[in-house]
N, C-alpha and C positions, 0 to 999 in steps of 0.2 A: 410651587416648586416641583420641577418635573423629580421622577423617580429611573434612579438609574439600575440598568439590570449589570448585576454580579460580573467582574470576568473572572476567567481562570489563567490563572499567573501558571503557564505551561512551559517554565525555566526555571534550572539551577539555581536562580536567586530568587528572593523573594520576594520581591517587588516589581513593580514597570511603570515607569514612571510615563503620567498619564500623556506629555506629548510626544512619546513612543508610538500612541497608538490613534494620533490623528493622524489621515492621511498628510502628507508634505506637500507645502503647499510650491506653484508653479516655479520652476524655475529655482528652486532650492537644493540643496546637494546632494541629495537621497535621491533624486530624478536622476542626476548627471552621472549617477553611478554605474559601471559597466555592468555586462551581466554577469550571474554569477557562476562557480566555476561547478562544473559535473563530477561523479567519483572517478571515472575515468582521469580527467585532467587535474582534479584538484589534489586526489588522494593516492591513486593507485602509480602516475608518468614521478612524482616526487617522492614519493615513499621508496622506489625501484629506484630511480639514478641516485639517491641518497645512502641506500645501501650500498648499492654497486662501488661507485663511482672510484675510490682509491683503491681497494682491497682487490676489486676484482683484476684489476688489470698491472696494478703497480706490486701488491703485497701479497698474492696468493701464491706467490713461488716461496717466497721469502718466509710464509707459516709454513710450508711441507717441506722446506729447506731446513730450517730450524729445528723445526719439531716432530717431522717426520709425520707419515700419512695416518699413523693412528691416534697420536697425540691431536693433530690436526684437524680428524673428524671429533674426537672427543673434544678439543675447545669449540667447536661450530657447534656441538649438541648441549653441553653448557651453555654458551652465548643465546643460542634459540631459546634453549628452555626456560632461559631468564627472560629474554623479551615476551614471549609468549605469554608469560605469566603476566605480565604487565598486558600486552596487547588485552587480551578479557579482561582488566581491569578498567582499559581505558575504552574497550568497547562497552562494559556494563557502565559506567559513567555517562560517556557520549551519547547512551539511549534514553540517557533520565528526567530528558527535559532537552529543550531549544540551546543551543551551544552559541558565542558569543566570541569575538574575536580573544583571540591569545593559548589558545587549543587547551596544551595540557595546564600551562598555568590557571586559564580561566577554571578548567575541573579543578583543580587542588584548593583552589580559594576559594570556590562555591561551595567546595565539600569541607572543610577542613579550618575553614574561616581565614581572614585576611594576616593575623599574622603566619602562618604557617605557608598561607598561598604567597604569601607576598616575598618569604622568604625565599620558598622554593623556586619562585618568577626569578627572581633576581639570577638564584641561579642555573637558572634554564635557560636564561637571557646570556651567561657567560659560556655556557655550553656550546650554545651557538655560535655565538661571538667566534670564540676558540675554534668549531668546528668547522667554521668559513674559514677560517685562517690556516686552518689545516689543510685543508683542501687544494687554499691554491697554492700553498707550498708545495704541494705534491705533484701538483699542475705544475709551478716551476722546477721542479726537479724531471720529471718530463721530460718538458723543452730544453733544460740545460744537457741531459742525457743525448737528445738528438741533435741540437743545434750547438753545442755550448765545446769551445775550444776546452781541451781538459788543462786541465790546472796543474800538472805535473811537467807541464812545456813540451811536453812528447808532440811527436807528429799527428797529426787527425785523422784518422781512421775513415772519414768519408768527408766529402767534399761541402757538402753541408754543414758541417759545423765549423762554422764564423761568428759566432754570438761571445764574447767575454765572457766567463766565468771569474766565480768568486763569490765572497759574501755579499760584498756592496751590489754586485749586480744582480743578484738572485733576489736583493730586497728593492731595487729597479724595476726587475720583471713580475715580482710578487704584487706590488705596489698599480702597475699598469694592469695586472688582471682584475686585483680587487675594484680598480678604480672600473672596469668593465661590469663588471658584476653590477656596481654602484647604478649607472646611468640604466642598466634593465630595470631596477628593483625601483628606481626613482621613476618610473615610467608607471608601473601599478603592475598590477598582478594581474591583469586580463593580459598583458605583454608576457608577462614571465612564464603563463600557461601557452603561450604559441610559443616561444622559443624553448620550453623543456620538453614540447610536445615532438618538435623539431632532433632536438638531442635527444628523444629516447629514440624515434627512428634508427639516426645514426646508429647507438648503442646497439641496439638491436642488432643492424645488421654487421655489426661486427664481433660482436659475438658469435653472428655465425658464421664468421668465415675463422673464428678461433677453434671452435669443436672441427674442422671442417678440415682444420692444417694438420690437425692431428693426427687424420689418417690420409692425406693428400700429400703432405709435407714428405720428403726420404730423409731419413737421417743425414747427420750436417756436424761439424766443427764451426762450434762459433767463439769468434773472438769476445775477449770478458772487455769488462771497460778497465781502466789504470784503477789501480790500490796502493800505489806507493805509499800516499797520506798513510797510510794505518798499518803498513807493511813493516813485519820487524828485521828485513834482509835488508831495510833502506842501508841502515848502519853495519850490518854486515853482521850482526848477532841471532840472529833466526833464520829458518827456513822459508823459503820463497812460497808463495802464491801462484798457485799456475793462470796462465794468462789463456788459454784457451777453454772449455767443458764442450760436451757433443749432446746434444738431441737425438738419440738413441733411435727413436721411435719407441712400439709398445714392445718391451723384452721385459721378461720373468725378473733376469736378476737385477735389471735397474730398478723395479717394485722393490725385489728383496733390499736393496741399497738405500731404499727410499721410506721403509716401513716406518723404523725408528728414530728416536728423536737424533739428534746431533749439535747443539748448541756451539754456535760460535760468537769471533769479533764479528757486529753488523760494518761493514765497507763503509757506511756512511755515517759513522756516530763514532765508530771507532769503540764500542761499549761493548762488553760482552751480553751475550743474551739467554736470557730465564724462560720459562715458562710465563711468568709473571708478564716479565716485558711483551713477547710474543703475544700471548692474549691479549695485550691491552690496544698494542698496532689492529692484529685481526678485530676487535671487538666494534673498532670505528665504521665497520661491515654491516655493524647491527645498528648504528647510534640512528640513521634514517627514521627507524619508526614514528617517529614523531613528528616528519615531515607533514603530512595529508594535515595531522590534526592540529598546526602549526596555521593552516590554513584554513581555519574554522569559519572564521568570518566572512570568507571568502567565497563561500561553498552554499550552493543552492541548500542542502539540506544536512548537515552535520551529520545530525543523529543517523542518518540512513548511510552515509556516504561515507564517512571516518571507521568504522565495524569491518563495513564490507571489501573497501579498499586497502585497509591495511592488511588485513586477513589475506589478501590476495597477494600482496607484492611479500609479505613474509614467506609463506609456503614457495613464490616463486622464487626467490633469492635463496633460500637451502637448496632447493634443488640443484639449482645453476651452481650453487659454492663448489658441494659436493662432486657434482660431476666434474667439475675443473679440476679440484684436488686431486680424485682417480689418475684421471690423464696426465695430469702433468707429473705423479708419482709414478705412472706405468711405462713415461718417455723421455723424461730429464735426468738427468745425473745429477749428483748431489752437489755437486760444484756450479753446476751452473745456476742451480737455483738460488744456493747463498752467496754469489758471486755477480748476478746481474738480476736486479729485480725488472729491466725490460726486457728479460727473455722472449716473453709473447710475444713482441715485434717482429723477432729476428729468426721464428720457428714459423710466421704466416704465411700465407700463400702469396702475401702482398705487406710488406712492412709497413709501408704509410696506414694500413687501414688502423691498427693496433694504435698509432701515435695519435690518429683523427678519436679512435674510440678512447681515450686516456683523457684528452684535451678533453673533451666532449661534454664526458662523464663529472670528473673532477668540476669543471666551468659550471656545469648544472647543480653539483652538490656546495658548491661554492656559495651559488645564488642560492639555491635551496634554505643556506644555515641562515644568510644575511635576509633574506627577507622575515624568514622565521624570525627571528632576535631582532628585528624591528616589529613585527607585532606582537611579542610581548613586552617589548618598552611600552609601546603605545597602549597596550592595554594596564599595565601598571599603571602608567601617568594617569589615566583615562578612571580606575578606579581612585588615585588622590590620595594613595598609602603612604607616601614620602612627599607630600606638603609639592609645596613650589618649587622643589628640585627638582622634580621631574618634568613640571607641568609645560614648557616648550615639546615635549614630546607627545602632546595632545596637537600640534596641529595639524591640519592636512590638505590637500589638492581641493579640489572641484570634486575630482571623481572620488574623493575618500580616500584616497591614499597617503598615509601616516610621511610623509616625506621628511619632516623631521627627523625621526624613528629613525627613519632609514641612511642620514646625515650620522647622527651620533653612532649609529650598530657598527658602521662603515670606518669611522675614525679609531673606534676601536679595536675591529680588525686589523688595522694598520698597525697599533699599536702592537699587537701579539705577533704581528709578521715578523718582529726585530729578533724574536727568539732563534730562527732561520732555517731548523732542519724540521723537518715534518717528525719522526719518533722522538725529540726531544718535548714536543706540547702532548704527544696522542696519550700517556697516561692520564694527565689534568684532563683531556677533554672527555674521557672516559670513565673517570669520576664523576666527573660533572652530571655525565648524564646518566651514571647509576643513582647517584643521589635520588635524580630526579626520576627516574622509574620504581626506584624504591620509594619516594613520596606517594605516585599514582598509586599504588599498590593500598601504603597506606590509606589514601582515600577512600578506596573501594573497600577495605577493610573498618575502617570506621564506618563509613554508611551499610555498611552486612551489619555489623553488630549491634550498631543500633536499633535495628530492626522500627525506624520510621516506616509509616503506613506509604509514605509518597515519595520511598524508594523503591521502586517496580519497574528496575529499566526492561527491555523487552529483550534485550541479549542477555538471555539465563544460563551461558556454557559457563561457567565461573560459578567457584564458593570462595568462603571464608579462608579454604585449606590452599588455592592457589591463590592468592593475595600473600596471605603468607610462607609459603616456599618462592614468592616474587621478589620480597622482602628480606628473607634470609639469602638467596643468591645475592643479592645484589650488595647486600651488606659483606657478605665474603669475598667476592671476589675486590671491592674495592679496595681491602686491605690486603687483600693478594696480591694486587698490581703494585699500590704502592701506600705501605701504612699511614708515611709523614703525610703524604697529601689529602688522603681519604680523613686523617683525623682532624688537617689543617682545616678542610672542607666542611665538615662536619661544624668545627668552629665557629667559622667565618657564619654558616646557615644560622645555628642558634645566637651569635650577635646579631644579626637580623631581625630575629623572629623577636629578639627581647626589644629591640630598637623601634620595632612597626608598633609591639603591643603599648609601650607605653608614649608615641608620637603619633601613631594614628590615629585618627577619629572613629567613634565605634559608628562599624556598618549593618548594613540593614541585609545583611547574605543569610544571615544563620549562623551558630555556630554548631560544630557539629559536638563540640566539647559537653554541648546541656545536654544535647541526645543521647550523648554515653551515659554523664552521669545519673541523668534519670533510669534508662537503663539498667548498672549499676544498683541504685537503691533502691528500683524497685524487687531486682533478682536479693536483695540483701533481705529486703523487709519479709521477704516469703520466706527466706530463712529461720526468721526470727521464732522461736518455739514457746510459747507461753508458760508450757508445761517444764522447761527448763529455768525458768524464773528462779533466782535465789536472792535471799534477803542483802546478803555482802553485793550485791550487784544494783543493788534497788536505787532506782533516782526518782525524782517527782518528775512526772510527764501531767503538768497544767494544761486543764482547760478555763479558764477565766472568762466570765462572761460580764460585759460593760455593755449599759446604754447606749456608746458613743464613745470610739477612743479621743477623739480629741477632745474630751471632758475626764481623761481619764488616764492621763498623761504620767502621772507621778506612781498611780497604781501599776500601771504597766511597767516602767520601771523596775519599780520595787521586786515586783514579781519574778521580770526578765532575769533577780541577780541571785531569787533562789530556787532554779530551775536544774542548776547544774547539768547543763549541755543536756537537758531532756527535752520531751516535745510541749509543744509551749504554742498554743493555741486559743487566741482571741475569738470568743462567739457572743450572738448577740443571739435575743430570741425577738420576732418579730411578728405577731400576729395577724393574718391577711389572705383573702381569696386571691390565689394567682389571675383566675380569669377573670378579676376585677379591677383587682390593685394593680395600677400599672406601676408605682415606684417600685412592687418587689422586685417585678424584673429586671429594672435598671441596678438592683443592688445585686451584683453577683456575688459579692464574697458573704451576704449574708447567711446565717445558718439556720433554718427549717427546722425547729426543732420541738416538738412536746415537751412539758415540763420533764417527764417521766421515762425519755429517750433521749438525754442529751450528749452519750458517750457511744453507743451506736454506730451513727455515721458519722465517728471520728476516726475510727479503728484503720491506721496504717501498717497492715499486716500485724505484725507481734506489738507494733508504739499504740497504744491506747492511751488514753487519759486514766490518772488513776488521782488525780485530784484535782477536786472541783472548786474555784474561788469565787468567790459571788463578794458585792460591793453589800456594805448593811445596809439594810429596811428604817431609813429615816428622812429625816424633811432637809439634807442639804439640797441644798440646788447646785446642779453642774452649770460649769464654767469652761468656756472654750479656751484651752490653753497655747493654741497655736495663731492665736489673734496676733496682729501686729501690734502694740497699747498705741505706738501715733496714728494708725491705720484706722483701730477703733475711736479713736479723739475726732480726728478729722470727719469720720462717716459719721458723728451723733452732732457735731455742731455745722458741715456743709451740707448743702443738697447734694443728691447723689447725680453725678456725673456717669457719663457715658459707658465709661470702661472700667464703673469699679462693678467688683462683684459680688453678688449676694452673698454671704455667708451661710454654709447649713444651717437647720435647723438643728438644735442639740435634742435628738429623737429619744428617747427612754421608755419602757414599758412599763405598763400599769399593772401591779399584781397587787391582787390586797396580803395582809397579813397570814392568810389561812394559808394562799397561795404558797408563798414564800417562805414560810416551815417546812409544807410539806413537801419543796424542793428539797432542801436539807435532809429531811425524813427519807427521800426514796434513794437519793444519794451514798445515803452509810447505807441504807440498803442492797444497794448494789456492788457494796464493798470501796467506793468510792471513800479517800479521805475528803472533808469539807475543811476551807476556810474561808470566814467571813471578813472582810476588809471595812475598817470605817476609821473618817478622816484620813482618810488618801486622797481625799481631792484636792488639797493642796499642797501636800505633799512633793518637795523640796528635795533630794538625795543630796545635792551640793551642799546645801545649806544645814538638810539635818547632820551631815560629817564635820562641818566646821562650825562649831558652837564658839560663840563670843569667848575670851578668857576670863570674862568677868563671872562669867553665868556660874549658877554651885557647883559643879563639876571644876571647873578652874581649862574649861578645853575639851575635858575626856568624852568622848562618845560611850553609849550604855546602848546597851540590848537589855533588856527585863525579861527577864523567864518566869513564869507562875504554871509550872505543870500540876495544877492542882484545881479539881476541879470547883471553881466557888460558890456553885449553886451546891454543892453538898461537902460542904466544910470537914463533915465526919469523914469522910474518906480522903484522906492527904496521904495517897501510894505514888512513889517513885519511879515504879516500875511496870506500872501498868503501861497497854499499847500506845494510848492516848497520848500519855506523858514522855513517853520516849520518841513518840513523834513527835512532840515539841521541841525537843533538845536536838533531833535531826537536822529538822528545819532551819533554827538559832545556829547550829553550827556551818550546815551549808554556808547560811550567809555571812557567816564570819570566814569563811574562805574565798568568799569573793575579796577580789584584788581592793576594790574600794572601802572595802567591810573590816581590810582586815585588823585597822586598828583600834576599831568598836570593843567595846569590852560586855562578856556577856557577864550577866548577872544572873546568878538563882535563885529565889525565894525557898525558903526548909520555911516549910509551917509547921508548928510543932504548941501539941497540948503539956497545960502545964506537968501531966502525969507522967512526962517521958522524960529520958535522959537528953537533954539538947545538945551535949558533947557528941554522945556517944550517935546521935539520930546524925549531926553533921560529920562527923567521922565516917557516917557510913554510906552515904551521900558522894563525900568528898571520891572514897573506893570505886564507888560507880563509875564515876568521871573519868576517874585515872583508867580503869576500865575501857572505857571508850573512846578515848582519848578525844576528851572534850574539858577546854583550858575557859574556866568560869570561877568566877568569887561567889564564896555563899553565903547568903546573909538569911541568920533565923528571925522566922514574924512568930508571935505571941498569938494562939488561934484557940487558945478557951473560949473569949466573947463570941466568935463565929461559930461555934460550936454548939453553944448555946442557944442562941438566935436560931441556928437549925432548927434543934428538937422543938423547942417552944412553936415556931414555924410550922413544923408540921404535925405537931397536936393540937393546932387552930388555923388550919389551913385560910378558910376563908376569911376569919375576922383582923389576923396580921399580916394579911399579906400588904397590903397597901403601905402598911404603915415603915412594917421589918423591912422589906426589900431595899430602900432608900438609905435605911438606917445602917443596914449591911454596907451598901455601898460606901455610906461618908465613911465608916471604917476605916474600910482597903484604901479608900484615896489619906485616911490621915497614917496606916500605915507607911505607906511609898512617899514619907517626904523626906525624899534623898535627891539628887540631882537628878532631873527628866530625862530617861534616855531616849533615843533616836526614834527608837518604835516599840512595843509592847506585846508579848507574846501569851497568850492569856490560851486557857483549856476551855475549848465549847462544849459542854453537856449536850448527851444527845437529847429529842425533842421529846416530849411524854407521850407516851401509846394510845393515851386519849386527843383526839384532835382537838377538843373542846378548848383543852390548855394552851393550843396552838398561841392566839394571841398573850395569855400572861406569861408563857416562855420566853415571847421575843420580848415585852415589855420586862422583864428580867436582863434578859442583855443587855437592852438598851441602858437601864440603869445601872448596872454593872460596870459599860464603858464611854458611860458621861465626860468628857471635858478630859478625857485619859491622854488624848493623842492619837497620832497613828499607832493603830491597836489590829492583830490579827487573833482572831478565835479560832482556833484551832482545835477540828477532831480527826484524832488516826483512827484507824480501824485496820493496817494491815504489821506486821514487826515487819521494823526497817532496821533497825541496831543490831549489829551481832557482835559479838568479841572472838569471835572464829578466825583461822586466816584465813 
């Protein structure tokens, strides 16, 4: 078996799937593919006619009309400094790895995982939809301006306008654009870059014959177009609209006239106008940015080409805005501005060019949004985040062109066309795409903070603090423009997002949600201060070590329910040269450990183990609990067949008795509390909660408490550390949900010389105390008391005999109905090691045939009665 070398997965996603990366074989449709597009054509010609395209030519009069030249520069340096913010978002993104078709969608879902990307797709995908549809309405408003009989039945002003007017025909001539748009974008995108290359020409040169009329042009009276529709003189109750404005040229006081704001009715909406509104028209100026990288897939090299090209046609478009705003504030009259948004035309040194640069523009921002929003269909469908809804919108040409995508983006557009005026959709489509700049934002903000090692894009003009001023703009101004939609928006995204997460299938992207919160707990865990430790705050943080969890099934449980949300950690100890043993390798989650360094390398900053549980030193045999029993039947009476599978071995370590003390021994050493677990291996939770009704209890579940410790009878204290970590423990798990209708029990050992009222009276105060809800039942502990001192006045010659004798005792004491489990006080081990072995043989007799039994030693106070 050959040996394969490593690749490096040099993409946003984490994977590549391995027929990616065989050459395609002859005649398959990766050959047939056109070439691909340069920053010049792909990023820099679509990014510019997408900003341009309505604002510059159709609405630039119409924001210095409105708002006048200082409001004017002030929303264009708002509007930048929101994109901008975004722009180094999506250039630190775009350099982070090989980009993929669907631009800003594919970043948001790579970074941010599939529900939040899929959401946001969605609606990046309506952004455009809308934004195509805006476009060419604006484009038919245009033509209807030039060509289009006015609708008030007046005479026509030039001889050229023969075209019907109205709504029905305006969604006629909307309809024959879009369907234009269509048959380019159904052609592929090697088409779409020679015809925008085409149209930015044009553009071009008509702009400059706009800066050019400015000072070529002589001032002029130009006729406005009809406003009857919205006129309040129709009915004879208001004052009239004048039907003429002049083009001044450059004069001081038409500046002064022009400085500040003036808010009126718009002539074409009939709606008066805010601030709010105004930005939202202008802002459609900026929504372009996402053109180039819209076209990702498309593009010889993303990551080189998306950064630089955007970067470029940004700084270019402020420049151009601002200069147009000057001039047309230093040479139009305020009337004319808010009175005829195709001023340009009719101040140039040639009229037609202005209507060719409108057409032009708009035609190319059109095709711009539509092919955009058809490859983020197709990259949605193509990732499989909405099932078989989408999936016709995976297919494509020869040459890879989503032509599907581009069917459905296209019917949609139609659909938004019905709306019919261009500023009645421009707030929705400017939501839309704040959203979705506020997403990119977000993205680059989550991958900054997470500080992953294989975030390192190579565009380092960006931090954390512009992501987040990317984020706050764009969150405010949506609710500036318009609350109900911005919140509607808002809405509609987070139904998505809840829609994807519980209908998708989990993908293989990453999410960026584990990198924060690891993130997160690790900056938590250095928090943590050891030395701030207080006893009212104390939980048990288990470490438990098992031969083999799947022998060990019932113990973990048991464990897992009195842990109380502390850290709770499964080790094994595993004896073995690394550069021998080759199974250690394969075991990664095993734990390296010396007897006498087991809590060590466990230390997660301030979460340490602070108690150690260990299975008892005897001869059960483990038992694999996650066997199938017909699985097991089947595998001992068939021969084995092809595809069944071995079963692990049930692995356990070999320690002898001395060993396994002096674990316990270095343990309270350490300050560690110890408990010993025995008869857990078959240990039941379901079962031990539901005891028969027959059984002595008659149903009741029990806990047993004996905080006393029974290797030295003489000493029955209540209040020592040991014993009150018993009663901790016992109670913990009586607050687990399953636990909690267990009934604890306490044993009062009490000599005949004492008051046994007054010993349980004082007992009972303790409890109330601590608020811990147990029955106490007193045992008769003269005989054990006895048995002590005799015990240790002839240590060696009764030991064998008393220790047994002891035990049948306590078993003929506790015959009351068996409770669940057994909570018993561990003696620590004698300072002589010699005793090692007759200590544990003491346990062992101790909790003969008892049941599931924990021995339990504290060594730190955990109880406080403080608040």
């Amino acid at each position: 078996m050959t040996e394969r070398t490593p690749l490096l997965h040099y993409r946003l996603s984490t994977s590549v799937n391995e027929s990616e990366l065989r050459p395609p074989p002859a005649g398959s449709n990766q050959q047939r593919q056109p070439k691909k597009l340069s920053i010049f054509f792909g990023v820099v010609i679509p990014t510019l006619l997408s900003m341009f395209s309505v604002v510059v030519f159709l609405r630039i009069g119409f924001v210095v009309g409105q708002s006048g030249l200082c409001q004017a520069i002030a929303m264009f340096v708002v509007a930048y400094f929101i994109i901008c913010m975004t722009v180094l978002s999506v250039c630190a993104i775009s350099t982070n790895g090989a980009l993929d078709a669907g631009g800003a969608y594919y970043m948001i879902s790579r970074a941010l995982g599939p529900e939040f990307g899929g959401s946001i797709g969605i609606m990046f995908f309506l952004a455009n939809v809308c934004g195509s549809a805006l476009y060419v309405l604006g484009l038919v408003e245009a033509i209807v301006d030039t060509f289009g009989v006015p609708e008030d039945g007046t005479v026509a002003t030039s001889p050229y306008q023969i075209l019907p007017s109205g709504y029905w025909w305006s969604l006629l001539y909307a309809t024959g654009v879009a369907l234009l748009c269509l048959l380019v974008c159904l052609v592929g995108a090697h088409i779409y870059a020679k015809a925008t290359f085409l149209i930015f020409l044009v553009v071009m040169f008509v702009l400059g014959t706009i800066f050019i009329s400015f000072f070529a042009v002589r001032p002029r009276t130009i006729l406005l177009p009809s406003s009857a529709a919205f006129n309040p003189s129709a009915n004879g109750t208001g004052p009239s609209f004048p039907t003429t404005a002049n083009f001044t040229g450059f004069k001081l006081d038409t500046l002064r006239g022009n400085l500040w704001a003036d808010y009126t009715v718009d002539y074409t909406t009939g709606t008066m106008m805010t601030f709010a509104t105004v930005f939202a028209v202008m802002f459609n100026g900026c929504t372009g940015i996402m053109a180039g990288s819209n076209m990702s897939g498309d593009l010889k090299n993303p990551s080189y080409a998306i950064p630089r090209g955007t970067i470029t046609a940004v700084i270019f478009t402020f420049i151009i805005y601002n200069l147009l705003m000057a001039l047309v504030a230093c040479s139009c009259d305020r009337v004319l501005l808010q009175r005829d948004y195709s001023f340009l035309r009719d101040i140039n040194i040639w009229n037609p060019f202005v209507t060719i640069g409108v057409y032009s523009s708009t035609l190319s921002a059109a095709m711009s949004n539509l092919i955009g929003a058809s490859r983020i269909l197709y990259a949605l469908a193509r990732d499989d985040l909405f099932g078989k809804v989408l999936s016709p919108a995976k297919k494509t040409s020869h040459s890879g062109n989503p032509w599907v995508s581009v069917l459905i983006s296209w019917f949609l557009v139609q659909l938004v066309l019905f709306s019919g005026k261009l500023n009645t959709i421009a707030s929705i489509v400017t939501i839309f795409f704040l959203l979705v700049y506020a997403a990119v934002d977000l993205a680059c903000l989550a991958l900054e903070w997470a500080s992953a090692p294989n975030f390192r894009p190579t565009f380092r003009y960006f931090t954390w603090h512009t992501c987040v001023l990317g984020i706050i703009g764009c969150a405010v101004m949506m609710f500036l423009i318009n609350a109900i939609y911005a919140s509607a928006s808002i809405a509609f995204m987070l139904l998505l997002l809840l829609l994807i997460h519980y209908l998708s299938p989990t993908s293989s992207w990453g999410y960026i949600s584990q990198a924060l919160i690891f993130h997160q707990v690790r900056k938590y865990l250095l928090m943590l201060d050891v030395r701030k430790d207080h006893v009212k705050f104390w939980r048990p943080q288990v470490l438990l070590m098992v031969s083999n969890p799947r022998s060990s099934i019932g113990l973990i449980t048991f464990i897992n329910d009195i842990k109380k949300s502390g850290l709770y950690v499964l080790g094994h100890v595993q004896l073995g040269d690394l550069s021998k043993d080759t199974a250690c390798l394969l075991c990664l989650q095993t734990l390296k450990l010396t007897p006498s360094h087991y809590f060590h390398p466990l230390c997660l900053g301030g979460m340490r183990p602070n108690t150690l549980v260990l299975g008892f030193y005897d001869d059960c045999l483990p038992k694999d609990k996650l066997i199938d029993p017909s699985l097991s039947t089947s595998q001992s009476t068939d021969p084995p067949g092809p595809f069944q599978l071995e079963q692990p071995p049930l692995f356990h370590f070999v320690l002898g008795p001395q060993e396994y003390v002096a674990i316990i021994a270095d343990a309270m050493k350490m300050l560690k509390n110890v408990v010993l677990a025995r008869y857990f291996n078959n240990f039941d939770r379901a079962q031990a909660l539901s005891p028969p009704s027959s059984s002595p209890g008659k149903g009741a579940v029990y806990v047993d408490v004996w905080p006393v410790n029974l290797l030295r009878p003489d000493s029955c204290s209540y209040v020592d550390t040991c014993s009150l970590f018993l009663l901790q423990l016992a109670c913990i798990l009586n607050m687990v949900r399953a636990w909690r209708k267990a009934k604890l029990r306490l044993f009062l050992c009490v000599e005949g010389g004492r008051s046994v009222r007054g010993s349980e009276e004082k007992l009972g105060q303790l409890l109330k105390e601590l608020r811990i809800k147990a029955q106490i039942y007193t045992v008769p502990w003269d005989q054990q008391v006895a048995l002590h001192w005799q015990r240790q006045n002839d240590w060696g010659k009764k030991q064998r005999s008393q220790s047994p004798d002891t035990a049948t005792d306590e078993k003929k004491l506790r015959a009351r109905p068996p409770p669940a489990v057994r909570f018993l006080y561990l003696p620590r081990p004698p300072a002589d090691t010699r005793r090692y072995t007759a200590y544990l043989r003491q346990l062992e007799l101790l909790t003969q045939d008892l049941g599931p039994t924990l021995l339990i030693h504290g060594v730190t106070p955990v109880i406080t009665t403080d608040l």
